[in-house]
C-alpha positions in Angstrom: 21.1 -18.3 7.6 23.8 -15.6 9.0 23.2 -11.8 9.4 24.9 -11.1 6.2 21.6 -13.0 4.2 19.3 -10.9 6.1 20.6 -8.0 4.7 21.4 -9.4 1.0 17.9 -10.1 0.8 16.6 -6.6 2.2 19.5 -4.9 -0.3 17.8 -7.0 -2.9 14.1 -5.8 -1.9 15.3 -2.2 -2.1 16.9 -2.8 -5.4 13.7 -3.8 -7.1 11.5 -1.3 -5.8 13.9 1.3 -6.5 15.1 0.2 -10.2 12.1 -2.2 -11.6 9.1 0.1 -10.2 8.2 -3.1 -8.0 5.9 -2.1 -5.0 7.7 -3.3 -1.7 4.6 -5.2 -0.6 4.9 -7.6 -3.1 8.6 -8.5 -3.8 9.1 -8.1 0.3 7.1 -11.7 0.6 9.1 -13.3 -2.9 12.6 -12.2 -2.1 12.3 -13.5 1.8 10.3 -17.1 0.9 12.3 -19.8 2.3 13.8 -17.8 5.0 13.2 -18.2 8.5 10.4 -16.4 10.1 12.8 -14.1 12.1 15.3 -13.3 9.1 12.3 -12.8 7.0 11.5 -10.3 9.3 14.9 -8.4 9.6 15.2 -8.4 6.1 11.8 -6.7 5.5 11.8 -4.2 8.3 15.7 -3.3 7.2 14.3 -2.9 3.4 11.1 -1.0 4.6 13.3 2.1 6.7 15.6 1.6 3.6 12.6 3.0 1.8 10.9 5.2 3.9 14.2 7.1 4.4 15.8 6.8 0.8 16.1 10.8 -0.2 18.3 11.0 3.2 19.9 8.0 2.8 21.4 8.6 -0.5 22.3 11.9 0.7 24.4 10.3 3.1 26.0 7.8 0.6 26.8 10.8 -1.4 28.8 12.4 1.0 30.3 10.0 2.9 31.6 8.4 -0.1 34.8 9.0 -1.6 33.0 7.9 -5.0 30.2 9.7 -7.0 27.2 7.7 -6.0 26.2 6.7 -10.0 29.3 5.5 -10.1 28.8 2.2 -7.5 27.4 -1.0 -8.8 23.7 -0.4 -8.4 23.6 -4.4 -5.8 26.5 -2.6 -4.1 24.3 0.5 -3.9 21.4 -1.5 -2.5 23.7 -3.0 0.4 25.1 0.2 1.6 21.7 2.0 1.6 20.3 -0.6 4.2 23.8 -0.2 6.1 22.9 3.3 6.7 19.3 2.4 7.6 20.6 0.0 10.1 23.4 2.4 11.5 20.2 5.3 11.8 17.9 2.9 13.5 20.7 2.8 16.7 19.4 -0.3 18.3 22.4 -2.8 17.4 26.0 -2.4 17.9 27.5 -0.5 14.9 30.4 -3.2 14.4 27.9 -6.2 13.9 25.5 -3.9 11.1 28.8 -3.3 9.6 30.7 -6.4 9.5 27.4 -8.1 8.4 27.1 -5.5 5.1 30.7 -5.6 4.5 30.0 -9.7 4.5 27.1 -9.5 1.9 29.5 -6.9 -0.3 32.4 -9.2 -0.5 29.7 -11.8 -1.9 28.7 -9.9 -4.2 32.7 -8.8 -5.1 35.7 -9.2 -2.9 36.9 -5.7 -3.5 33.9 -4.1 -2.7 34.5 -4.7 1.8 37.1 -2.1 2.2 35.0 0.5 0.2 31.6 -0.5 1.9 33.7 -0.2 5.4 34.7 2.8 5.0 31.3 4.3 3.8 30.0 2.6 6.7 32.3 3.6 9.5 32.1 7.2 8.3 28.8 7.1 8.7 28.1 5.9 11.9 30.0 8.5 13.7 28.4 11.1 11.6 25.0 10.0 13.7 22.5 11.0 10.9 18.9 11.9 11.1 17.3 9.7 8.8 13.6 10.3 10.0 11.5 10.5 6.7 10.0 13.8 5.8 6.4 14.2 4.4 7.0 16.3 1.1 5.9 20.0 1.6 3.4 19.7 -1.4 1.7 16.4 0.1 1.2 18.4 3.3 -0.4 21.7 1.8 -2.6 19.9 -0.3 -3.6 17.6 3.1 -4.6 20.8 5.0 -7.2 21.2 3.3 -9.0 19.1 5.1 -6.9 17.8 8.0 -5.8 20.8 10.6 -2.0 20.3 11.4 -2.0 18.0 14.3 -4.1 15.7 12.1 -1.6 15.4 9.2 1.3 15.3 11.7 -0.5 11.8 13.5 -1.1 10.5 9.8 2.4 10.5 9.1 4.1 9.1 11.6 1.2 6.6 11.6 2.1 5.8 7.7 6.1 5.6 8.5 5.6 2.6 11.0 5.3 -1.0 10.7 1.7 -2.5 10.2 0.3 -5.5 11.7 -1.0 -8.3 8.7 -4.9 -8.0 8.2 -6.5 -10.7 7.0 -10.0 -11.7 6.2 -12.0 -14.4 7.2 -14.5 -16.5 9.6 -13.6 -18.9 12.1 -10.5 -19.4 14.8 -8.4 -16.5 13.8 -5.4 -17.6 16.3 -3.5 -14.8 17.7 -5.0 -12.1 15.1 -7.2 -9.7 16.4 -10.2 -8.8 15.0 -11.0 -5.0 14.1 -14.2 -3.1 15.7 -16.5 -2.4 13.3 -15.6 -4.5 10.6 -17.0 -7.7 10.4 -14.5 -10.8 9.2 -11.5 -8.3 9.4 -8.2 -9.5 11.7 -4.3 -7.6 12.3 -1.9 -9.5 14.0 1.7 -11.3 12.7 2.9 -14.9 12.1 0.9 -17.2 10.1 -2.1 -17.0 8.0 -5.1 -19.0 9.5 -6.7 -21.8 7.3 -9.5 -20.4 5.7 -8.2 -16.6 6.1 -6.6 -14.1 3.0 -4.4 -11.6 3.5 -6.5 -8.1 3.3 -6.9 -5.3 4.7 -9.2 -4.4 7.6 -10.1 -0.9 5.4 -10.3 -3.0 1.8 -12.7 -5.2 4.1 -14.7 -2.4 4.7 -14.7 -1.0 1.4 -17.0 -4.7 0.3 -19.1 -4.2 2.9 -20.3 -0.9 2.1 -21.7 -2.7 -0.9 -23.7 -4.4 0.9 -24.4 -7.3 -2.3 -27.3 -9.2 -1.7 -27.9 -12.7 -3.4 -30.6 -11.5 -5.6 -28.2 -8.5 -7.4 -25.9 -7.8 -10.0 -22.9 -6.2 -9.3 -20.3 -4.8 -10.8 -16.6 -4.0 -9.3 -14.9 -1.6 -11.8 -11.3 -1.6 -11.3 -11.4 -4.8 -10.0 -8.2 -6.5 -10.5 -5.7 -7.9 -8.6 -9.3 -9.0 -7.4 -9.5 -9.0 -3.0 -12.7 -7.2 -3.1 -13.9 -9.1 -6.2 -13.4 -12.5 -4.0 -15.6 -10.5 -1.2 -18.4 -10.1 -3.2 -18.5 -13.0 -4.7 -18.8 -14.6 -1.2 -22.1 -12.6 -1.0 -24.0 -14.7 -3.3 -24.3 -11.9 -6.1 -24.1 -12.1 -9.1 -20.5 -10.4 -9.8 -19.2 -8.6 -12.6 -16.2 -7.8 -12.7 -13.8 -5.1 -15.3 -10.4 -3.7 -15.0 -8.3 -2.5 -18.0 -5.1 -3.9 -17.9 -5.7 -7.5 -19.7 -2.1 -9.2 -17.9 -3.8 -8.4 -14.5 -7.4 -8.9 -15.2 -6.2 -12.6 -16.2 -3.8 -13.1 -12.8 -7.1 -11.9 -11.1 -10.0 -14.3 -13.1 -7.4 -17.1 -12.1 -7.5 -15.9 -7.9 -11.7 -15.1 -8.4 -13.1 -18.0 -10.7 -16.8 -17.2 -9.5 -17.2 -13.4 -11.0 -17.5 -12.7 -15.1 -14.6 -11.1 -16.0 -14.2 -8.3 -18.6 -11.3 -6.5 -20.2 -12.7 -3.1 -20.7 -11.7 0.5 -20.1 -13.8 1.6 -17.0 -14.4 5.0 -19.1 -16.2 3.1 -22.0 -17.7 0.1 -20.1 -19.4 -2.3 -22.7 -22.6 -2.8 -20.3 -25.9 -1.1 -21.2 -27.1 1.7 -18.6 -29.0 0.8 -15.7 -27.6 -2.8 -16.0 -26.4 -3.1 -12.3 -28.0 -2.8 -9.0 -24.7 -2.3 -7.2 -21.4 -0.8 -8.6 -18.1 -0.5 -6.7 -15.2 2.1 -8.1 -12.2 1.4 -5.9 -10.6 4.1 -8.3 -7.0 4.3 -9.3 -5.4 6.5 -7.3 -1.9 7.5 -6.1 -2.1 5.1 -2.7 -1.1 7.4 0.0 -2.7 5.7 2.6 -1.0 2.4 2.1 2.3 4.1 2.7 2.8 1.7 5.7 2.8 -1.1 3.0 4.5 0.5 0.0 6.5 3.5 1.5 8.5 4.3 -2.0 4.5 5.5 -3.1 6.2 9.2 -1.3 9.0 9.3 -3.7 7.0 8.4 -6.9 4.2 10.4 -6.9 3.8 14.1 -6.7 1.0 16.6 -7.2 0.7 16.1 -10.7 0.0 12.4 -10.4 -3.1 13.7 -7.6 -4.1 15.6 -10.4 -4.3 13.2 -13.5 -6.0 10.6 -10.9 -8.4 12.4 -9.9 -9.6 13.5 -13.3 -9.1 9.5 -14.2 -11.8 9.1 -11.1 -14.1 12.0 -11.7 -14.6 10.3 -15.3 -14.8 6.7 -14.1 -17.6 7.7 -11.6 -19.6 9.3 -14.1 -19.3 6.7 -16.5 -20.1 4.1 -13.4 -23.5 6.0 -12.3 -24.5 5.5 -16.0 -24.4 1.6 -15.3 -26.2 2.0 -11.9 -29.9 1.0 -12.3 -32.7 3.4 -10.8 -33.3 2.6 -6.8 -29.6 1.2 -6.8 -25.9 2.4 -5.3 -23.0 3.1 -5.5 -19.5 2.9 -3.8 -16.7 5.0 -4.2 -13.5 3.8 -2.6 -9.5 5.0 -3.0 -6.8 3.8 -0.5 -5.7 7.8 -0.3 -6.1 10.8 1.4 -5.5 13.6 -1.1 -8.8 15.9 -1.0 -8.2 16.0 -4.8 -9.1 12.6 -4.7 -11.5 12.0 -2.0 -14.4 14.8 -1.3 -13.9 16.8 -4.7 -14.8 13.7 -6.8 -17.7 12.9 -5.4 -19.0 16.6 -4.8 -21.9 17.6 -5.9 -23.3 13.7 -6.5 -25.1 13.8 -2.9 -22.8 11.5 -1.6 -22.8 9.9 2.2 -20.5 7.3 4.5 -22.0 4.0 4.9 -24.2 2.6 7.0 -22.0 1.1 9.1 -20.4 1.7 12.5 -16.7 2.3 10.9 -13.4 3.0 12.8 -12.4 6.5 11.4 -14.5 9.4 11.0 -16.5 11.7 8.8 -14.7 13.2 5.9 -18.0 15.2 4.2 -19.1 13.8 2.4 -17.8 10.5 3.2 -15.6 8.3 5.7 -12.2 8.3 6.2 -10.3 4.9 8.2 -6.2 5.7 8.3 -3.7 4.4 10.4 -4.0 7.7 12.8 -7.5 6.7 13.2 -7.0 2.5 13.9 -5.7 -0.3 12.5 -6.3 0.1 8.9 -5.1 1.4 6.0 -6.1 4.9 4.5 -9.5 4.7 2.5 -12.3 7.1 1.4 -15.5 5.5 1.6 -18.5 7.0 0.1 -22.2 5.8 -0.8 -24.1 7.0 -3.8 -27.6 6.6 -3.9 -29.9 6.5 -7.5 
C-alpha cells in the first residue's frame, strides 16, 4: 500500500458522495475494506476535510487552474480536491502530498501529472484558508434557540473527527463507555465481539422508550433498523414500519425478531390505540451527524428544514393516533433545526426523558450534540397519553 492508494481511495470516497448522493459514512468503510488500518484512516480523514471544505476547495481549483473546472475528468477532479485538502491541512511536507496525488493521477491517465502538479504547486504557495463555514441561513435559523457562543461550539464540534460508538454489554476493550447512557462506548480500532456500531445519542434515543417485555411497540421510520435491534433486545413485542420497501427489506434481514411493514408512516395500517409504546425517529435533514456525513451542509438548505418538519408534524400526529390511552411516545431527530425540534412537538405537552442524559434541556425536550459530549446531535422528547 503506498501513499498514492491512500489518496485514490479518499479521491474515490469524495467522488461518490459528491456525484452518486452516497452519504460519506457509508462508502468511507466499502471503499477502504482491505486496506490497512492506518491507510484506511488517511484515506477517510483526507476524504472527510475534502468534504467539510468542498465550496472552498473547488474555489481554489477554479482559480488555480489554467482549465475551467467542468472541464476535468470528474476521478481527476476527485484527486486534486483531496490535494488541496491535504496542502490546507499543513501538517506534511508539501512535496510528498504532491508527488503522492500526481502518482494517483498518472494512474488514472499519464497525462494528467503535469496538470495535477501544477494545480498543486500553485496552490500550496497560495496558503488557502480552507476552514468550513456554517451557512448564514443554518446559523439564523439556529439562534433561535442557541445564543451565539452556543452555535459557534456546535460547529467546530460538528467539523471534527468523531470517535466510533458502539453498543453493547461486556469487555468493551479500549472503548469508553458514555455517562448516562447505559450499553453506549466511543473509542477507535476494532469492534468488540458482541458490540454494533451505534451511536451513544441513537442509544439514547431506545432507551427513552423504555419497552418492557409485556408491550407492543412500534418504531415508525424504522429502517436501516439500529434502534429496531434495541428494542427488540427488550423483550417487546416490536413492530416495526418505514416506507421505502428496498430499505425496509435490507433492515428485516439485519432485525429478524421485529414484524416488519411497508407502510407510509402518514397512513399507518394499524388500528388506533394499538401500541403501548411508539418511537418516531422522524426524517429529518441530519445536521447533527455532520461529524459523520459532512456533505449533509451542502445538500440541504432551509427549504429542506421546512418540508421535514411538516413531514414530522404529520407523522407525529398520525403516530399519537396509534398510541393506546396510559401509553408514550418518543420523538427523536438526529438535528438541531428548531423547525424540527421544539416547534413539532409544541403544544402536545411534551417533556425529556427520565433519564440522567449528557446534554441539556431544549423546552420542551433534550438536546445531546457534539458541543455537549460525545454524541451525535438528537432531540429527545417524551409524550405522555
Amino acid at each position: 500500500m503506498t501513499a498514492a492508494d491512500a489518496r485514490a481511495a479518499a479521491a474515490r470516497i469524495v467522488g461518490r458522495v459528491v456525484r452518486s448522493g452516497a452519504y460519506s459514512n457509508v462508502v468511507s468503510r466499502t471503499e477502504t475494506e482491505g486496506m490497512n488500518p492506518s491507510d484506511a484512516g488517511v484515506a477517510r480523514g483526507l476524504a472527510y476535510d475534502t468534504l467539510r471544505s468542498l465550496p472552498q476547495i473547488d474555489a481554489e481549483v477554479r482559480q488555480r487552474s489554467s482549465r475551467p473546472i467542468e472541464r476535468i475528468d470528474g476521478a481527476l477532479l476527485d484527486l486534486l480536491r483531496v490535494g488541496v485538502a491535504e496542502l490546507g491541512r499543513r501538517d506534511r511536507p508539501d512535496a510528498l502530498t504532491v508527488d503522492a496525488v500526481v502518482r494517483a493521477a498518472k494512474r488514472l491517465d499519464r497525462s494528467y501529472g503535469g496538470f495535477t502538479n501544477g494545480v498543486l504547486r500553485t496552490v500550496a504557495r497560495a496558503l488557502p484558508d480552507l476552514r468550513p463555514v456554517m451557512p448564514g441561513w443554518l446559523r439564523q435559523e439556529l439562534s433561535r434557540e442557541f445564543a451565539e457562543p452556543e452555535i459557534d461550539a456546535f460547529w467546530e464540534a460538528s467539523m471534527a473527527s468523531p470517535e466510533l460508538g458502539i453498543r453493547g454489554s461486556g469487555d468493551a476493550g479500549g472503548f469508553e463507555p458514555v455517562a448516562g447512557i447505559e450499553g453506549a462506548h466511543v473509542g477507535r480500532g476494532p469492534i468488540p465481539e458482541g458490540f454494533v456500531i451505534q451511536d451513544p445519542a441513537s442509544v439514547a434515543v431506545g432507551l427513552a422508550v423504555d419497552a418492557r417485555p409485556d408491550e407492543v411497540v412500534l418504531d415508525m421510520s424504522a429502517a436501516p433498523g439500529g434502534k429496531t435491534g434495541q428494542l427488540v433486545e427488550t423483550g417487546a413485542e416490536v413492530v416495526a414500519c418505514d416506507v421505502h420497501e428496498r430499505r425496509t427489506r435490507s433492515a428485516a434481514r439485519r432485525v429478524p425478531g421485529a414484524s416488519w411493514v411497508v407502510a407510509d408512516g402518514r397512513t399507518p395500517p394499524f388500528p388506533d390505540g394499538t401500541f403501548d409504546a411508539v418511537l418516531l425517529d422522524a426524517p429529518c435533514t441530519g445536521f447533527g451527524t455532520l461529524r459523520r456525513r459532512p456533505e449533509i451542509i451542502h445538500r440541504s438548505g432551509p427549504d429542506d428544514v421546512r418540508r421535514l418538519a411538516r413531514l414530522a408534524g404529520e407523522l407525529l400526529e398520525s403516530a399519537l393516533r396509534c398510541l393506546r390511552p396510559g401509553g408514550r411516545l418518543v420523538y427523536s431527530v438526529c438535528t438541531v433545526t428548531p423547525a424540527e425540534t421544539v416547534d413539532v412537538v409544541a403544544g402536545h405537552d411534551a417533556r425529556p426523558p427520565d433519564l440522567d442524559l449528557p446534554g441539556r434541556a431544549l423546552d420542551p425536550g433534550w438536546l445531546l450534540a457534539p458541543h455537549l459530549g460525545p454524541t451525535d446531535g438528537m432531540f429527545i422528547a417524551v409524550i405522555d397519553r
